[in-house]
C-alpha positions in Angstrom: -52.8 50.2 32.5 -50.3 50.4 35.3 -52.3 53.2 37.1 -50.0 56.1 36.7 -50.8 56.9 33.0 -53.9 59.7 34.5 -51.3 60.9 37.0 -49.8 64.1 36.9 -46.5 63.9 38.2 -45.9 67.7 39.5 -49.3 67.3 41.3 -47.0 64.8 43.7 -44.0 66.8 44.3 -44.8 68.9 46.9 -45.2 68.9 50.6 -48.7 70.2 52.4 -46.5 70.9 55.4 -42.6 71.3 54.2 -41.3 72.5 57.4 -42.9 69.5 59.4 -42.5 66.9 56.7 -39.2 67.8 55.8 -37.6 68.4 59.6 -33.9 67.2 59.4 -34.0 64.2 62.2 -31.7 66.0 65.1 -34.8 68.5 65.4 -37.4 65.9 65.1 -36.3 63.6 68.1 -35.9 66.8 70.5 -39.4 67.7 69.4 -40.4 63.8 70.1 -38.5 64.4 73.6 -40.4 67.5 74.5 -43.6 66.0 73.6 -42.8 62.5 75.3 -42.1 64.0 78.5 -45.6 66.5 77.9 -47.8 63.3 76.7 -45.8 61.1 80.7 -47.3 63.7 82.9 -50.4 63.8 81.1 -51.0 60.3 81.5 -49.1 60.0 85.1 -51.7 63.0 86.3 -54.9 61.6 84.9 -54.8 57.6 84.1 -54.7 55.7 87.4 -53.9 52.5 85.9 -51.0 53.5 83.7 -49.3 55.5 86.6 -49.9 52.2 89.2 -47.6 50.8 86.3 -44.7 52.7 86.4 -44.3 53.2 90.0 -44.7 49.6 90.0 -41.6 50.0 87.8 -40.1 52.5 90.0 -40.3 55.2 87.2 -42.1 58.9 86.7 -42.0 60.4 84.0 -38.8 63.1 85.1 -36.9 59.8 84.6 -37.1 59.8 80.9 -34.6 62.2 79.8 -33.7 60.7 76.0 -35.9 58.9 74.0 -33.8 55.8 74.5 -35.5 55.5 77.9 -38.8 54.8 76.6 -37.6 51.2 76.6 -37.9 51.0 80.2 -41.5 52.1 80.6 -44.1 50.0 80.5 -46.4 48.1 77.2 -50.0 48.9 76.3 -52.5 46.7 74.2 -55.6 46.1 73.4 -56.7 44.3 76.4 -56.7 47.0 79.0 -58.7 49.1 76.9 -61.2 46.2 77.1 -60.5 45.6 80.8 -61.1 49.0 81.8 -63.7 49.3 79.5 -65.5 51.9 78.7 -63.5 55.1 79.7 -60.8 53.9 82.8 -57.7 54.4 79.9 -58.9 58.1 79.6 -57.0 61.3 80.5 -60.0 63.5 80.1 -63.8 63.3 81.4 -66.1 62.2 78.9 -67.9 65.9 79.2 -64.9 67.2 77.7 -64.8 65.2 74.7 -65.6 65.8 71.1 -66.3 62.3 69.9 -66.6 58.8 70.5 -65.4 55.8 68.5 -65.5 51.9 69.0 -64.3 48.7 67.6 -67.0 46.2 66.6 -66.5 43.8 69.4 -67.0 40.9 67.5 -64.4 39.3 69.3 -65.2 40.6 72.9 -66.0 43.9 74.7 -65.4 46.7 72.5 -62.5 48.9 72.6 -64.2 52.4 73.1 -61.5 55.7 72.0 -61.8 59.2 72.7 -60.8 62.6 70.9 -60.9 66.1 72.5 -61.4 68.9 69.7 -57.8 69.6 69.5 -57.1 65.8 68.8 -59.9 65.9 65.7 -58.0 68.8 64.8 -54.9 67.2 65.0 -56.6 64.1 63.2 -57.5 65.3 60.5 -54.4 67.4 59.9 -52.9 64.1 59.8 -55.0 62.5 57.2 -54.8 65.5 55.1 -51.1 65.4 54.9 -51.3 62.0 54.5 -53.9 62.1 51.4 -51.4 65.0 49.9 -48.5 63.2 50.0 -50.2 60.4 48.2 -51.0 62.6 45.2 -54.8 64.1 45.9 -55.1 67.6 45.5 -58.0 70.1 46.6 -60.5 70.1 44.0 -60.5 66.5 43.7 -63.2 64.3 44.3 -62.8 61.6 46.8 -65.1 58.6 46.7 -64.8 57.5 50.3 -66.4 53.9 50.4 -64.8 53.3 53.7 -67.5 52.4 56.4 -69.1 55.4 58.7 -70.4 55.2 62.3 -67.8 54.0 65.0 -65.4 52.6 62.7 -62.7 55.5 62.3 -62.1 54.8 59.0 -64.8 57.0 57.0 -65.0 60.2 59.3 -61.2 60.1 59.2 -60.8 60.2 55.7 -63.7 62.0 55.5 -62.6 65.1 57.8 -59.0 64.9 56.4 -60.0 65.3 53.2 -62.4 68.2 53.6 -59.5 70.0 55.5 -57.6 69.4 52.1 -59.6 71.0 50.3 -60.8 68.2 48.4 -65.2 67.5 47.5 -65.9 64.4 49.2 -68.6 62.2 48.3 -69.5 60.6 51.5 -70.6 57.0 50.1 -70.1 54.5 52.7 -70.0 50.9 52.2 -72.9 48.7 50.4 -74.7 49.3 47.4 -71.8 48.5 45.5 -73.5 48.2 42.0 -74.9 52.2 42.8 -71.3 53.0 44.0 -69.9 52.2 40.4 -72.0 54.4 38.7 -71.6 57.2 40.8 -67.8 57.3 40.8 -68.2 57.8 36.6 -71.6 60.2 37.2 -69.7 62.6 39.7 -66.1 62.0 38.0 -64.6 60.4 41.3 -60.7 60.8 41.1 -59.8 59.4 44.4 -61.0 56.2 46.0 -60.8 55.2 49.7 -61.6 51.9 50.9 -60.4 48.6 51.8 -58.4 47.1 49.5 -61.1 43.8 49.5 -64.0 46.3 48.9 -61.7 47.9 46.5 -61.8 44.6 44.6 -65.8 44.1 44.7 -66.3 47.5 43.0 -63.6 46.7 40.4 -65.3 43.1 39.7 -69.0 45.1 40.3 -67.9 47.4 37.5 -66.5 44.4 35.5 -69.9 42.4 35.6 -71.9 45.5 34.7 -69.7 45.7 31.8 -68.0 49.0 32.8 -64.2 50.0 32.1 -63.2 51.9 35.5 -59.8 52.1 33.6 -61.1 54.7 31.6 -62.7 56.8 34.6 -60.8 60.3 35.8 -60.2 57.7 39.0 -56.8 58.5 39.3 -55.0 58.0 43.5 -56.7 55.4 46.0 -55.9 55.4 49.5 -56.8 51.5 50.7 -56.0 50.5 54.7 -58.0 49.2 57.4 -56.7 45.3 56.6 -53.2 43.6 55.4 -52.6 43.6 51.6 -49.9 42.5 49.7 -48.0 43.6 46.7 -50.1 41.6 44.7 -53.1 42.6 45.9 -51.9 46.0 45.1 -50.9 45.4 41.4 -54.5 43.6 40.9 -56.4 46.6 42.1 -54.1 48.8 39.9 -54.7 46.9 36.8 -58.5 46.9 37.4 -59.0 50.0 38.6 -56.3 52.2 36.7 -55.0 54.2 39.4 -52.5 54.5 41.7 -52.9 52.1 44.8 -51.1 53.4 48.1 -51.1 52.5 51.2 -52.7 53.9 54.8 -52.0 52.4 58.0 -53.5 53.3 61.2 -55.4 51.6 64.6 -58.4 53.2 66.0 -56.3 52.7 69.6 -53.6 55.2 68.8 -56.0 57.5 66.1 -57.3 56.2 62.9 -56.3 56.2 59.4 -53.4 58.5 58.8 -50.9 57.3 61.5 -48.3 56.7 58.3 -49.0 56.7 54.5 -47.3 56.2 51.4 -45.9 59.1 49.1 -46.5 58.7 45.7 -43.5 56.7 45.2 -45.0 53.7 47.5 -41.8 52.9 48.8 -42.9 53.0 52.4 -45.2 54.2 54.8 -44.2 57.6 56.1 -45.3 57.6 60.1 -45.5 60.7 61.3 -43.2 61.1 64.1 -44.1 64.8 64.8 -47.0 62.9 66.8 -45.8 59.4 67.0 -42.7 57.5 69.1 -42.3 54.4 66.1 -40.3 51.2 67.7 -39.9 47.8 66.4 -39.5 45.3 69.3 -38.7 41.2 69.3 -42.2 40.4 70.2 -41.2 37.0 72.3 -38.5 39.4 74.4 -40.6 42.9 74.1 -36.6 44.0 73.8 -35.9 46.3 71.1 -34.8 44.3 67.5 -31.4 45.2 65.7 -31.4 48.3 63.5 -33.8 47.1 60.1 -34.5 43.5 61.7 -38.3 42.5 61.2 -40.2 42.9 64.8 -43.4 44.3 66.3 -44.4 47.7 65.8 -45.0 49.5 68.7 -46.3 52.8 68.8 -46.5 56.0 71.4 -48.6 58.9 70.9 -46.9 62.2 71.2 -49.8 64.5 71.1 -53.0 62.6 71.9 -54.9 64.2 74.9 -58.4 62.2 75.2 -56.5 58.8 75.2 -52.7 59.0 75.3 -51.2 55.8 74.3 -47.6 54.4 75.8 -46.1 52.0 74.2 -48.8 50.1 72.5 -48.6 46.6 70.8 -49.6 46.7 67.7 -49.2 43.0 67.0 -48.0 43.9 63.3 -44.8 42.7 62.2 -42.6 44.8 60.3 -39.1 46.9 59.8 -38.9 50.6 60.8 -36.1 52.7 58.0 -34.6 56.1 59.1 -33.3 56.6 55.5 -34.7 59.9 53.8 -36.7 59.0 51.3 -36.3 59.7 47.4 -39.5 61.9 48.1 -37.1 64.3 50.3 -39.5 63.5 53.3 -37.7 62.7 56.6 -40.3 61.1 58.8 -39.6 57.4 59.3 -40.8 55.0 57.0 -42.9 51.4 58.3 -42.1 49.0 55.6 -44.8 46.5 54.3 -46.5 44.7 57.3 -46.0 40.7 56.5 -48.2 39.9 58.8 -49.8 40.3 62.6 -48.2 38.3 66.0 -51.8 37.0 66.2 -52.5 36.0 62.9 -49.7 33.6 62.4 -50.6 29.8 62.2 -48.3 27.4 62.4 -48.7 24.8 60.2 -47.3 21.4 60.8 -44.2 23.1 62.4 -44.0 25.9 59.5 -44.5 29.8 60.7 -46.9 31.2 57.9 -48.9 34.6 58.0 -51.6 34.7 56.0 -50.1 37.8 53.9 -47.5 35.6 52.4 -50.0 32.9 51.2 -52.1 35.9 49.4 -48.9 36.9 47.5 -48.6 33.8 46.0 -52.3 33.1 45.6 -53.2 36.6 43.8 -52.2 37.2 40.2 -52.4 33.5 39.4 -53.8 32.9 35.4 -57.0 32.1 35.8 -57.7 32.5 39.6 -59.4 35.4 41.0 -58.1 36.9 44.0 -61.2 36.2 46.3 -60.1 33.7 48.8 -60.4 32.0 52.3 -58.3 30.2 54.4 -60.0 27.4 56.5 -58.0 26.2 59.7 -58.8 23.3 61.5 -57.0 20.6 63.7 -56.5 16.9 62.0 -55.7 14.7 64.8 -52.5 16.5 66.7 -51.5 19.2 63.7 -52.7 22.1 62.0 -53.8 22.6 58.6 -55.1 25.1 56.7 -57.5 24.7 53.7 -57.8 27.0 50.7 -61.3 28.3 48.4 -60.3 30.6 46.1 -62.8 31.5 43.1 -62.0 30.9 39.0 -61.9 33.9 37.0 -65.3 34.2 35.3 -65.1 32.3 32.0 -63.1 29.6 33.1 -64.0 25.8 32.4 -65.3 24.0 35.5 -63.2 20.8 34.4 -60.2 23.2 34.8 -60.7 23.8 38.3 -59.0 20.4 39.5 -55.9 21.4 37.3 -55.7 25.0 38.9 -56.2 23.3 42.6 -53.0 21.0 41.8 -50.7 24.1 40.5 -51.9 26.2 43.5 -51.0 23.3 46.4 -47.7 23.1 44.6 -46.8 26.8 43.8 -47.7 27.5 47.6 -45.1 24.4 48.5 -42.2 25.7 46.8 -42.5 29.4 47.8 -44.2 28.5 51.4 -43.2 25.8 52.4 -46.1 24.2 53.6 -48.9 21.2 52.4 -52.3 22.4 51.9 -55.3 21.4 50.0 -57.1 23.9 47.8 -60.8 23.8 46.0 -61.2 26.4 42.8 -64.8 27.9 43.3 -67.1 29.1 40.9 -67.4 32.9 40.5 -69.4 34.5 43.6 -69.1 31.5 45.8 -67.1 33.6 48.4 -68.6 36.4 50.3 -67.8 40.1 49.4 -67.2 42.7 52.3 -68.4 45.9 52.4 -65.5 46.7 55.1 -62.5 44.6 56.2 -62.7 40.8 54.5 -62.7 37.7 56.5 -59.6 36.1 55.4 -59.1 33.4 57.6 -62.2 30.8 58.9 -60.7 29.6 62.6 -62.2 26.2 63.3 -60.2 24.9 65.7 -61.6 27.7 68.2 -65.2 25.6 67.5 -63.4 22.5 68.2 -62.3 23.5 71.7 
């Protein structure tokens, strides 16, 4: 099954919001404009640290008079949210407020985000139209595994969902054996999670000897971590439903920045509330018309925590062409990979993302993986586990390893080792999977 067999295609036609979604371009930017210059003052009036910036830079925001000038003003990222931690990037006391979200902070000091009621409102307009435009209707019922609490991504599908229309059944990660069973007790036709998490219900249902294939699970909205093509056709052959994509950072709103239509040819970002550029992230100068770069992104319409220009560290190409769907917003094509995720490997630039697409969909290899990097001597190298497929002889596995290392040096580029596991060795998420095991930062 290719996942579009349970699909009724008139129930992806439409538009939730045709006069918004459909906008020819000219009127588009001079809303962007108007709402540029709105979201400057906003943050020149009530965020101390971003207007030290651009009078540093000798600008206000009256200077910006096209959107072209945006390339003058100054770059966010993640690190001054964490250096003026917890609310210094804030255009709004914390008494006016609605809500309060937070990255993990595994890493380092969390990055703490704030929404006023109009920007929930505005948040989960965004995921509705976003869900809609990947195919879910109201009346459906949306399984939504993603992870609740601080992490954005439950409560936003969550709330944009509801404001659909749709019966949300508010699941959570964990429990994964329960969560199989209920999406065939309650007749589930919409899934929302990780892709990874995806995956360990599909192999959860698999064990248990269930056939998801043959639920009503029909549209799945997976974000929250890269995922390649690959990935995507293996969930949609397990799971029978369409896969599409959601993209969005906690730092500029949640889930729902851009989505997919039904014809995943694209995510749509939704420009009505979002400046999209693609930048040369060694320069920070923009990149040539359809070039691969950076995406950075402005909020147009955020009041607790306007965003200007922030890095998003993800590399990928920006297209203005309409899309077959008749939608008009921009599209961000697949993300290949993130600035901060690339290793380089005895000389060779490689993002993880590219090693998955040839790893995943392999005979006889499952696509649970890691990739261990550590420092031999003076280089770089990365080590591969990847698990067998259940079923398959452990005096295979050495056979598979040698096919792998060469498959990934013709397509890659690059040596590595790889060890076939047996079934379960690797560690399933409940959220966003651990791809990549950094030694060298133990070595240091």
């Amino acid at each position: 099954m290719d996942g579009t067999t349970r699909s009724d295609t008139t129930r992806t036609q439409a538009f939730l919001h045709p006069e918004l979604e459909t906008m020819p371009r000219e009127q588009l930017a001079a809303l962007q404009l108007r709402r540029l210059r709105e979201m400057l003052e906003n943050l020149y009036a009530n965020v101390p640290p971003v207007r030290n910036r651009m009078r540093a830079a000798g600008l206000r925001p009256a200077d910006v008079r096209t959107l072209d000038d945006v390339a003058a003003l100054p770059f966010s990222q993640k690190t001054d949210l964490r250096d003026h931690y917890p609310y210094g990037l804030f255009a709004r006391p914390v008494e006016q407020l609605a809500r309060l979200h937070a990255s993990s902070g595994t890493t380092g000091k969390s990055t703490v985000v704030g929404y006023t009621r109009q920007d929930l409102e505005n948040w989960s307009d965004l995921m509705a139209r976003s869900m809609y435009g990947a195919g879910v209707r109201p009346g459906d019922i949306v399984h939504n595994a993603y992870g609740y609490g601080l992490f954005t991504g439950g409560l936003g599908a969550h709330y944009g969902a509801e404001r659909l229309g749709a019966v949300v059944v508010p699941v959570s990660g964990g429990g994964t054996e329960r969560q199989v069973g209920l999406i065939q007790d309650f007749g589930a036709t919409v899934l929302c999670a990780t892709p990874s998490y995806a995956l360990a219900i599909a192999e959860s249902a698999e064990q248990q000897g269930v056939d998801l294939r043959q639920s009503k699970l029909r549209v799945g909205l997976f974000g929250a971590e890269p995922w390649s093509a690959a990935m995507r056709a293996e969930i949609q052959e397990r799971l029978g439903l369409k896969a599409v994509d959601v993209y969005g950072l906690s730092e500029i709103m949640g889930p729902g920045v851009a989505c997919e239509c039904h014809l995943q040819q694209g995510l749509h970002g939704w420009e009505d509330h979002f400046l999209f550029e693609i930048i040369d992230p060694e320069t920070g100068k923009p990149a040539p018309e359809g070039q691969a770069g950076e995406l950075v992104i402005t909020t147009l319409t955020k009041q607790a925590l306007p965003m200007l220009r922030y890095r998003t560290r993800d590399i990928t190409r920006f297209s203005t062409e309409r899309c077959e769907c008749g939608r008009t917003h921009g599209r961000i094509l697949r993300i290949t990979g993130r600035n901060d995720d690339m290793l380089i490997i005895r000389g060779v630039n490689v993002y993880p993302s590219q090693l998955e697409a040839v790893m995943v969909g392999r005979p006889h290899l499952a696509p649970h993986y890691q990739l261990v990097v550590q420092r031999r001597g003076v280089l770089d190298e990365v080590d591969i586990e990847i698990e067998a497929q259940p079923g398959v002889p452990s005096d295979h596995f050495d056979g598979l390893a040698r096919e792998l290392v060469h498959h990934i040096k013709v397509h890659v580029g690059i040596s590595t080792s790889v060890t076939v596991l047996v079934p379960g060795t690797i560690a399933r998420s409940q959220g966003k999977a651990v791809r990549v095991r950094d030694l060298r930062r133990k070595e240091q």
